[in-house]
C-alpha positions in Angstrom: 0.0 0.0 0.0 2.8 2.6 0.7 4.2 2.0 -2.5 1.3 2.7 -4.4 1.3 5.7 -2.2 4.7 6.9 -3.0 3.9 6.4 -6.7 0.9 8.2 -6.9 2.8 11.3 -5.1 5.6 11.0 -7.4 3.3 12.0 -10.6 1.0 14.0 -8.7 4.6 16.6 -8.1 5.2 15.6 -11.5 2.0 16.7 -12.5 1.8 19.8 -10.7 5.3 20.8 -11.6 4.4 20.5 -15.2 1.6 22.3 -15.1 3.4 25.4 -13.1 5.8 25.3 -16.4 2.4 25.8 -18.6 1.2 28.7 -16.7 4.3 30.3 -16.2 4.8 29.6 -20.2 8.2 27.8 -20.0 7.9 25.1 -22.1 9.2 21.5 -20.6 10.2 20.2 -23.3 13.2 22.4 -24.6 13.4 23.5 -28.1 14.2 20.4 -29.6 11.9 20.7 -32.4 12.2 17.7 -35.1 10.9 18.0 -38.7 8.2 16.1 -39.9 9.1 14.9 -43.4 5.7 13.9 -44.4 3.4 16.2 -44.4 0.7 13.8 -46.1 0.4 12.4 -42.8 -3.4 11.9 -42.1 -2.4 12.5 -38.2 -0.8 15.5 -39.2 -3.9 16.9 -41.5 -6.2 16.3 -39.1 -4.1 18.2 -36.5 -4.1 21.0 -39.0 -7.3 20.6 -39.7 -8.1 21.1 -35.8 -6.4 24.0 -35.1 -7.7 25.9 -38.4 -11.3 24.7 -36.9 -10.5 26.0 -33.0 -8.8 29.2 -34.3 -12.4 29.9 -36.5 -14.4 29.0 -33.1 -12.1 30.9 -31.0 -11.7 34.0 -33.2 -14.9 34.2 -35.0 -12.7 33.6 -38.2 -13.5 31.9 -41.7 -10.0 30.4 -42.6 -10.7 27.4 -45.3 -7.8 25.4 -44.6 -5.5 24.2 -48.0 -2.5 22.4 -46.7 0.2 21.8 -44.7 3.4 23.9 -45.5 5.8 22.9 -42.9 5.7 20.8 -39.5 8.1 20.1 -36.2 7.5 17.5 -33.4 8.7 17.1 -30.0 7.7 14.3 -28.0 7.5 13.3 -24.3 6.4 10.4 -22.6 4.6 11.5 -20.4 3.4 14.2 -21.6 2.4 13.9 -25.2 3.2 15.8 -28.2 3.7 19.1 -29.4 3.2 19.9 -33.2 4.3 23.3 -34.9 3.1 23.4 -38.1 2.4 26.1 -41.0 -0.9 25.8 -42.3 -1.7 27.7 -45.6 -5.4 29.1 -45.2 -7.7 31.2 -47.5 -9.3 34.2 -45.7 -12.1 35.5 -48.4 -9.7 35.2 -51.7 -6.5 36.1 -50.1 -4.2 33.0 -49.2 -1.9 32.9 -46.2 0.3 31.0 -44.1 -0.5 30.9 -40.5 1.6 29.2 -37.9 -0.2 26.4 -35.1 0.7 24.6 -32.1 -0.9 21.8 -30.7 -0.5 20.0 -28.4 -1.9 15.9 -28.7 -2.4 14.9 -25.2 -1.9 11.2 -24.6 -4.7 9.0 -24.6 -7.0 12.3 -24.3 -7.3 15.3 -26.6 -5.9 18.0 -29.1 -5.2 21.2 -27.2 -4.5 24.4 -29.6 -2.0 25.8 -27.7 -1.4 28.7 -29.7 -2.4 30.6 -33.6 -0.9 33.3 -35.1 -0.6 34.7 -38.2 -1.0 35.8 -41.0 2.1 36.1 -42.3 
């Protein structure tokens, strides 16, 4: 029983540590970005495809999305993983590229963590 105990403290400071390092907006996992070579992925679309979605919720926007222009990963175990990606989006007839993160929670969720653009 006390090592179940000690285990469930263990990632309950992890926890709480990593989420201190959200708020704060330090990122835990470095900058270690890695480049996602295929970015025909359907994982990676649909990601895309998400955020363009959230950002139009969140915003009030209209962004049709077109494709994927460029994409990064970094991974944790615990954590999940990050995705930066540039997304090339129509706003009325003008086409832009706009830059996501998400975040692909394990065994949960998609989490936009941040939109910007155009640019």
């Amino acid at each position: 029983m006390a090592k179940v105990n000690i285990n469930f403290f263990m990632l309950l400071v992890a926890f709480m540590l990593y989420n201190s390092c959200m708020i704060s907006g330090e990122s835990t996992l470095g900058d270690d970005w890695q480049p996602i070579d295929d970015l025909d992925d359907p994982w990676l679309i649909r990601i895309t495809k998400f955020a363009v979605d959230v950002h139009n919720q969140n915003d009030h926007a209209s962004l049709i999305w077109k494709g994927v222009v460029a994409g990064w990963n970094k991974k944790d175990e615990v954590f999940g993983t990050y995705y930066k990606t540039t997304i090339a989006a129509t706003d009325g007839a003008a086409q832009n590229n706009y830059e996501a993160i998400v975040w692909d929670v394990p065994r949960q969720r998609l989490v936009l963590k941040s939109f910007t653009g155009p640019f």
